[in-house]
C-alpha positions as CSV (number, residue, x, y, z in Angstrom):
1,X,-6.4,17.5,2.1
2,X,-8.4,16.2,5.0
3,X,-6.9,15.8,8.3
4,X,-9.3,14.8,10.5
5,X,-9.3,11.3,12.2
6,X,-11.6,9.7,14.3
7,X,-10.8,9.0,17.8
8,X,-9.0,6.0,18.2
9,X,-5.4,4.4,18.8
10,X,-2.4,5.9,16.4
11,X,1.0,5.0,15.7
12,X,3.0,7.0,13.3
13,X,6.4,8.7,12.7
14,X,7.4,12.5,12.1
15,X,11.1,14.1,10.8
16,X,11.9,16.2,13.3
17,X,14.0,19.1,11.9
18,X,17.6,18.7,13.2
19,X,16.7,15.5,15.2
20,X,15.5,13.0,12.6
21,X,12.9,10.3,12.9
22,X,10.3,10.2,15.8
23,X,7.7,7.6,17.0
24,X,4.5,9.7,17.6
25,X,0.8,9.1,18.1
26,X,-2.0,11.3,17.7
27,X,-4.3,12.8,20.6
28,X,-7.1,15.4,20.2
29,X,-5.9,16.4,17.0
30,X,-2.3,17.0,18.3
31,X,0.8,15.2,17.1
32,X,3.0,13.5,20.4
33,X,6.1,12.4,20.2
34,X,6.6,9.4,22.1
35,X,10.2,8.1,21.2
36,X,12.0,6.3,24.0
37,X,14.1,3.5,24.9
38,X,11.4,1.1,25.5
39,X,10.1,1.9,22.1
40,X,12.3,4.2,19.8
41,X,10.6,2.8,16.5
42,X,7.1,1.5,15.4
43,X,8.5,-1.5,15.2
44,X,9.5,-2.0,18.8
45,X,6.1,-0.3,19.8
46,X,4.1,-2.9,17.9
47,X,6.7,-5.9,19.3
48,X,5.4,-4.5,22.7
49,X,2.4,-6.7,24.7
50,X,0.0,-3.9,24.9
51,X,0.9,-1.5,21.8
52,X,-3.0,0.7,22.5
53,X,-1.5,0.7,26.5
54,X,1.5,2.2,24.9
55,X,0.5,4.9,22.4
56,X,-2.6,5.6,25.3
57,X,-0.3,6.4,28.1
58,X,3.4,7.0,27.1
59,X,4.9,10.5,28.2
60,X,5.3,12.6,24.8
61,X,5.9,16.2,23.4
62,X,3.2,17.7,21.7
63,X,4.8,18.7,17.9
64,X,1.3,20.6,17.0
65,X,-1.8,20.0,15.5
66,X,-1.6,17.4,12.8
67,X,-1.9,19.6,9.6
68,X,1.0,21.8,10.3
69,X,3.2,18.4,10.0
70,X,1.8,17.3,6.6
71,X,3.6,19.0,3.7
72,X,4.7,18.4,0.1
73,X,7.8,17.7,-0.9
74,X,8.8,18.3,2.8
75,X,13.2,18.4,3.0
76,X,15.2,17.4,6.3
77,X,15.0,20.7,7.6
78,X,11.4,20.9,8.2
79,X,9.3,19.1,10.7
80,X,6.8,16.6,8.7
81,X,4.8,13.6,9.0
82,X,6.2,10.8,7.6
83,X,5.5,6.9,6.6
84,X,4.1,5.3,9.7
85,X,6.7,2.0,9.0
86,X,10.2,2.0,9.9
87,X,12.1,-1.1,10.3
88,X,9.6,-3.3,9.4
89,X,9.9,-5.7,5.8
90,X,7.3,-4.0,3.3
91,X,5.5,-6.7,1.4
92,X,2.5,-6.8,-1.1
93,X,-0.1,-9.7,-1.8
94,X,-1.1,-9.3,-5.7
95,X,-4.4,-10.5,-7.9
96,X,-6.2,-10.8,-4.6
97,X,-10.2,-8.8,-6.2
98,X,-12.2,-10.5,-9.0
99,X,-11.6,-7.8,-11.0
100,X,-7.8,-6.8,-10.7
101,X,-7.5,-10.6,-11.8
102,X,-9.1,-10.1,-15.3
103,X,-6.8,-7.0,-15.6
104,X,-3.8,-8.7,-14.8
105,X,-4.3,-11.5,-17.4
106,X,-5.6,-8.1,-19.8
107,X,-2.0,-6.8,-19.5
108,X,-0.3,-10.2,-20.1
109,X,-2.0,-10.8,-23.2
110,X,-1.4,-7.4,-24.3
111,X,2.1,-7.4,-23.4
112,X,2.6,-3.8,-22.0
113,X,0.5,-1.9,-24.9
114,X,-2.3,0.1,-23.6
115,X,-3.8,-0.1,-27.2
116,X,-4.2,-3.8,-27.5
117,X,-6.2,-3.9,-23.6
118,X,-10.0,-3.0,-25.1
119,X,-9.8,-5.8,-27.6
120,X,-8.6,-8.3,-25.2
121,X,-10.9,-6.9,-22.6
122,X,-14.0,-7.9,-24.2
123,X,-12.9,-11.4,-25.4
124,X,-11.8,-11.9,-21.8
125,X,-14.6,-10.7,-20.2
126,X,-17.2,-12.3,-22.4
127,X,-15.7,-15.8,-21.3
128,X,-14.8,-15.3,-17.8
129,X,-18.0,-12.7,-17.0
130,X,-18.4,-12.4,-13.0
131,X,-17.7,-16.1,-12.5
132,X,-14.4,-15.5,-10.8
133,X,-16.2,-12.9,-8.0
134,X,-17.3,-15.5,-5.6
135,X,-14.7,-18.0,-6.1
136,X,-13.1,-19.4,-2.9
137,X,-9.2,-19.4,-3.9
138,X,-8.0,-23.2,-4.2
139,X,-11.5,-24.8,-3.4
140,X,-12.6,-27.6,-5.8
141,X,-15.1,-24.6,-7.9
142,X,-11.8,-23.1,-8.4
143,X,-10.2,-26.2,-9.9
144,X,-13.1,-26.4,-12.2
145,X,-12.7,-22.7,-13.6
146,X,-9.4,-23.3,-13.7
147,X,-10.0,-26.3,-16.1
148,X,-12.7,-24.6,-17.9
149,X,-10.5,-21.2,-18.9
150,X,-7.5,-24.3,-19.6
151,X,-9.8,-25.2,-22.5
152,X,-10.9,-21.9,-23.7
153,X,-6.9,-20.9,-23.7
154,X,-7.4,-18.1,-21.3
155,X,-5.2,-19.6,-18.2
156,X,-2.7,-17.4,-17.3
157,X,-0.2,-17.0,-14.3
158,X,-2.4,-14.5,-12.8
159,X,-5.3,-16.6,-12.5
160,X,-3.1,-19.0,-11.1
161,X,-2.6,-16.9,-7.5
162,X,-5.8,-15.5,-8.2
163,X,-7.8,-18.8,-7.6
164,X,-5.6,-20.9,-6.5
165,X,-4.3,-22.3,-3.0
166,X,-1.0,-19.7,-2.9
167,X,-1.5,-16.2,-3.0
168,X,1.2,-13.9,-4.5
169,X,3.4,-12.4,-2.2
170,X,6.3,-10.2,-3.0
171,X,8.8,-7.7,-1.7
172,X,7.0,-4.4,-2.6
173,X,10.2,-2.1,-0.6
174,X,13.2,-1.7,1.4
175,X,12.7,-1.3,5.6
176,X,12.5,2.7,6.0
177,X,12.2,3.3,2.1
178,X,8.2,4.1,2.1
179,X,7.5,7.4,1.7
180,X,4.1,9.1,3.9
181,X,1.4,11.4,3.1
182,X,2.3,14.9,1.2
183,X,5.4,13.6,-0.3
184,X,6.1,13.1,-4.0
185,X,5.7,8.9,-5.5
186,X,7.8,7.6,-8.2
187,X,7.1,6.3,-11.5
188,X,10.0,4.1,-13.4
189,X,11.1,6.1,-16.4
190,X,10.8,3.4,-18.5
191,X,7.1,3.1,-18.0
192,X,4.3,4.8,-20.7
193,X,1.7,2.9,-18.8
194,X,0.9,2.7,-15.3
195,X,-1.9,3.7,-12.2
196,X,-2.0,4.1,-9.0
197,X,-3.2,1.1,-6.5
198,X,-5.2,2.1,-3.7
199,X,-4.9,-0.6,-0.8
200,X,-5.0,-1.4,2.8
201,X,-1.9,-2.5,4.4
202,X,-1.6,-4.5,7.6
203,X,0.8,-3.7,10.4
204,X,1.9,-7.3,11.8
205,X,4.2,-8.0,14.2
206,X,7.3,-10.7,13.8
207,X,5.1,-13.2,15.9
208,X,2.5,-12.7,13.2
209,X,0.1,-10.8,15.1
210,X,-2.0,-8.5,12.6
211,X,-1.8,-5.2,15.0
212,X,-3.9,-2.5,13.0
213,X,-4.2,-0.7,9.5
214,X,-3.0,1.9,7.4
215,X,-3.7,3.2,3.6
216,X,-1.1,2.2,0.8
217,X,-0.6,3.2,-3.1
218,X,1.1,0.4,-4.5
219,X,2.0,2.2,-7.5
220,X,1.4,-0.1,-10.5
221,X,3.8,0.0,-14.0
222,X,1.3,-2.0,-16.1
223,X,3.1,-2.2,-19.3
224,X,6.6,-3.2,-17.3
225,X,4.8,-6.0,-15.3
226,X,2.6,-7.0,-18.6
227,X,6.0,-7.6,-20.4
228,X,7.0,-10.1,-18.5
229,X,5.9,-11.3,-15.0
230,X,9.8,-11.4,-13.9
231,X,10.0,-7.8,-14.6
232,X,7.6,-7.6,-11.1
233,X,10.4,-6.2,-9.4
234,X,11.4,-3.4,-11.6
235,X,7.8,-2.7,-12.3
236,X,7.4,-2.8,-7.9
237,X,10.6,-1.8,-6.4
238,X,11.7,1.6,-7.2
239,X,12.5,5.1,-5.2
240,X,9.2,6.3,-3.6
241,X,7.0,3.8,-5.3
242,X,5.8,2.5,-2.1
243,X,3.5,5.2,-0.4
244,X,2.1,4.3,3.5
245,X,-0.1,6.8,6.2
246,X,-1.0,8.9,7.3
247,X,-0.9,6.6,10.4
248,X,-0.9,3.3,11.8
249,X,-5.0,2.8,13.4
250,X,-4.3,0.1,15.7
251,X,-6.7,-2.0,16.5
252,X,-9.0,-1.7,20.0
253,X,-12.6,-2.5,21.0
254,X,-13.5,0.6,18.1
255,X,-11.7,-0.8,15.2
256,X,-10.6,-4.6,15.0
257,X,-10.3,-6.9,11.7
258,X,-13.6,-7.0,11.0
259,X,-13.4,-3.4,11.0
260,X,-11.2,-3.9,7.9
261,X,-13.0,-6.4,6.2
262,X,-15.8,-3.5,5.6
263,X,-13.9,-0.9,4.6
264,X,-14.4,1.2,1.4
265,X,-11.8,2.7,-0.1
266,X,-12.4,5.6,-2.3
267,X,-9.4,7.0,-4.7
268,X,-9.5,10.6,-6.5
269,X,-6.6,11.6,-9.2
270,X,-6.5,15.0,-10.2
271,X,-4.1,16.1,-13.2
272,X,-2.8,19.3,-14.0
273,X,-4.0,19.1,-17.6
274,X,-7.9,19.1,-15.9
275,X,-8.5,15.1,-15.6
276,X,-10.1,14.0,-13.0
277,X,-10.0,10.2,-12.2
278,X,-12.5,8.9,-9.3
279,X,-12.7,5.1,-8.4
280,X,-13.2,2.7,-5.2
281,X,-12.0,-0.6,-3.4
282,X,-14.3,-2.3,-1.2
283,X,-12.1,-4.8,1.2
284,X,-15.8,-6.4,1.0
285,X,-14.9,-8.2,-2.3
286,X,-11.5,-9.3,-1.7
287,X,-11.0,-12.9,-2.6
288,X,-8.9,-14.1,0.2
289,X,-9.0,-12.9,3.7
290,X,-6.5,-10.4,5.2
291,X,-5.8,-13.0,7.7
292,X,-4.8,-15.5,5.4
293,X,-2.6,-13.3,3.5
294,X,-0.9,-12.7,6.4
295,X,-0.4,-17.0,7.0
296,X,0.3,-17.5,3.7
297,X,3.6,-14.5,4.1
298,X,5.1,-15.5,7.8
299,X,4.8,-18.6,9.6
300,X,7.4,-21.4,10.5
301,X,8.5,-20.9,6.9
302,X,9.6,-17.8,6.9
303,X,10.0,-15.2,9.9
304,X,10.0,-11.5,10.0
305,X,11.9,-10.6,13.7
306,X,10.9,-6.6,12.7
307,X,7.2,-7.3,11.4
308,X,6.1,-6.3,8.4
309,X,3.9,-4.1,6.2
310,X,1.5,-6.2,4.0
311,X,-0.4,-4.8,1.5
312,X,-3.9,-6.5,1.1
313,X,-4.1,-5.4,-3.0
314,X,-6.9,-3.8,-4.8
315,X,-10.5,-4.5,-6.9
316,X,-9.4,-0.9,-9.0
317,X,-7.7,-1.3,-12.4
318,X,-8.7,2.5,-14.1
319,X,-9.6,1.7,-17.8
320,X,-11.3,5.2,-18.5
321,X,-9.4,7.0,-21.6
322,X,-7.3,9.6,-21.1
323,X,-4.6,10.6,-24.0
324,X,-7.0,9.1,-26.4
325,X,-9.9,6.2,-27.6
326,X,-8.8,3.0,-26.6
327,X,-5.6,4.2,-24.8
328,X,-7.4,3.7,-21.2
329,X,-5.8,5.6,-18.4
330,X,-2.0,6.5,-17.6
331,X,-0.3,8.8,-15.2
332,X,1.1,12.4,-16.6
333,X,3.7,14.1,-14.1
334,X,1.8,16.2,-11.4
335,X,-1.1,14.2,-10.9
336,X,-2.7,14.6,-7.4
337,X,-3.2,11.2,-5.7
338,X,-5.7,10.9,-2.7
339,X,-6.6,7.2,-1.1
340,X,-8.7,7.8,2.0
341,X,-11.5,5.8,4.3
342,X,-13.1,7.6,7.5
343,X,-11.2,5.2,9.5
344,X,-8.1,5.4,8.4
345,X,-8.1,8.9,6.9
346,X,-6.4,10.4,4.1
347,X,-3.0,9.4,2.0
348,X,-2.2,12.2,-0.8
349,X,0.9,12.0,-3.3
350,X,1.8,13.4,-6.3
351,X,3.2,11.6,-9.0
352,X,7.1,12.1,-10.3
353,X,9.3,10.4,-12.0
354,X,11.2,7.9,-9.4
355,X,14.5,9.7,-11.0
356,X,12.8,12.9,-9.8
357,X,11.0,12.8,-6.6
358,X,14.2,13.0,-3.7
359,X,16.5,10.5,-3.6
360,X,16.5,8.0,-0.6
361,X,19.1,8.0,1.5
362,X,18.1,7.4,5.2
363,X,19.0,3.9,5.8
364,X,18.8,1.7,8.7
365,X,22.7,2.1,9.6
366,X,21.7,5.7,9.3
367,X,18.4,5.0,11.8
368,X,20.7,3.0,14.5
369,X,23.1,5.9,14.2
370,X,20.7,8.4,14.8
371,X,19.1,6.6,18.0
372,X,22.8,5.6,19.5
373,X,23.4,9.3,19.4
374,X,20.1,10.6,20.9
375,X,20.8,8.1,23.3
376,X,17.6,5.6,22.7
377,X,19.7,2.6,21.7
């Protein structure tokens, strides 16, 4: 696992072993820890008027270099990285890439089984081809596809937020329930069928502000979500399903939103049975703008006074076989999950059962505790 970042503006968050959670940034390859009363979470670091002033100059501890702080399956009494978020909402934009669109309505019409998706995939794809790629979501084109795939009997919910004026937004996890880099993510029990979603996720603050980037798995239960569209929160929600790190790049003169509209996103599964899995997301390709994702989830009609997390969504649905001809891919148990971009740098998880992989317990009661008894609150 790679560890090295290029030089820039970082906000992130470390377990410190008989202390608990600590706001940190990153300086010469060095891990500080820069809790204090001003700031004694991300959150109140990004709520701050000059968050780069912040992370630049604030007095901190040096914890080490940064890859003695990123372990697996790290446990309370060890000093670890962990997810860069605290009290911030954790939200997810869906169906945002051309092609995660024509694999959502794919899993609709094959109603969670994995063996139905190649036959539906080619009627689906002969009809809708590339025509959805350069679609502006909720322009008049869009209302003509729409209308055209009507006729054809391919509309589906899917292509609804996909092309037109709303884009999904949902509650992907709890405030502090995100697990960071090196530690296990969970998959439902219930699910046979299901990937990992490689994305970029925004760090905004409760006025809306879009304050910098950071890499998320959204991990994806395929079958539960192509059952039934109301299912989305079973197939979303669920202990260390939301993955986030290794850290916060905030944005400066060197890295800005643009910066994020370009970035390439490159994803690497390795399985214990010998599998190897390799695939990309190009933010170049996403259908609506980061920006407008970010209108579209807080605004006048409906505030966030911690910020949020907002995951941007992916172009990668796997369909490469795995178990068997026509079965496409799943997860097994074990599998090593790497999302990384130069910018932002590496996020690694492996994959357990949500049943399996530690139980979250860490709350925010337990967060204003902690902080009223270190005296930061």
């Amino acid at each position: 696992m790679t560890t090295a970042l290029p030089q820039g503006h970082y906000l992130g968050r470390v377990w410190r072993a008989g202390i608990g959670p600590a706001v940190v940034t990153l300086r010469d390859g060095d891990v500080f820890d820069i809790t204090s009363k001003t700031a004694p979470t991300t959150r109140d670091v990004l709520e701050l008027a000059d968050p780069v002033g912040h992370v630049a100059t604030a007095p901190g501890e040096n914890l080490g270099a940064l890859a003695t702080l990123i372990q697996t399956e790290a446990t309370p009494d060890s000093t670890h990285l962990i997810a860069p978020a605290d009290l911030q909402a954790i939200k997810a934009c869906g169906v945002t890439f051309a092609r995660s669109m024509i694999e959502r309505v794919i899993e609709e019409r094959a109603g969670g089984n994995p063996a139905r998706a190649a036959e539906i995939r080619a009627r689906v794809v002969g009809v809708i081809g590339d025509s959805l790629r350069d679609l502006v979501p909720g322009s008049a084109k869009a209302a003509e596809v729409k209308a055209l795939l009507q006729t054809e009997g391919l509309w589906s919910q899917y292509l609804e937020v996909g092309i037109g004026p709303d884009a999904e937004v949902f509650t992907k996890a709890q405030p502090l329930s995100a697990v960071g880099t090196g530690a296990s993510v969970g998959l439902h029990p219930i699910s046979k069928w299901n990937n990992p979603e490689p994305e970029v996720v925004l760090a905004v603050n409760s006025r809306g502000t879009i304050l910098g980037a950071t890499l998320g798995n959204d991990v994806n239960l395929r079958d539960v979500e192509g059952r039934s569209a109301l299912l989305l929160g079973k197939a979303k929600d669920n202990n260390a399903a939301a993955a986030l790190g290794p850290f916060i790049r905030l944005f400066d003169a060197g890295f800005t939103l643009d910066s994020v509209r370009k970035l390439d996103l490159s994803l690497t599964v390795t399985g214990t049975d010998g599998f190897k899995l390799q695939g990309r997301s190009s933010m170049a390709e996403i259908s609506r703008d980061p920006a407008d994702l970010v209108r579209q989830t807080l605004g006048r009609h409906h505030q966030y006074p911690d910020g949020l997390m907002l995951y941007c969504g992916t172009m990668f649905s796997p369909v490469q076989d795995r178990d068997g001809p026509g079965q496409g891919f799943t997860h097994h148990l074990g599998d090593v999950v790497s999302i990384a971009t130069p910018a932002l740098g590496t996020l690694t998880n492996t994959v357990r059962l949500s049943t399996e992989a530690p139980e979250w317990h860490f709350g925010t009661a337990a967060l204003m505790r902690n902080l009223a008894g270190r005296g930061l609150l």
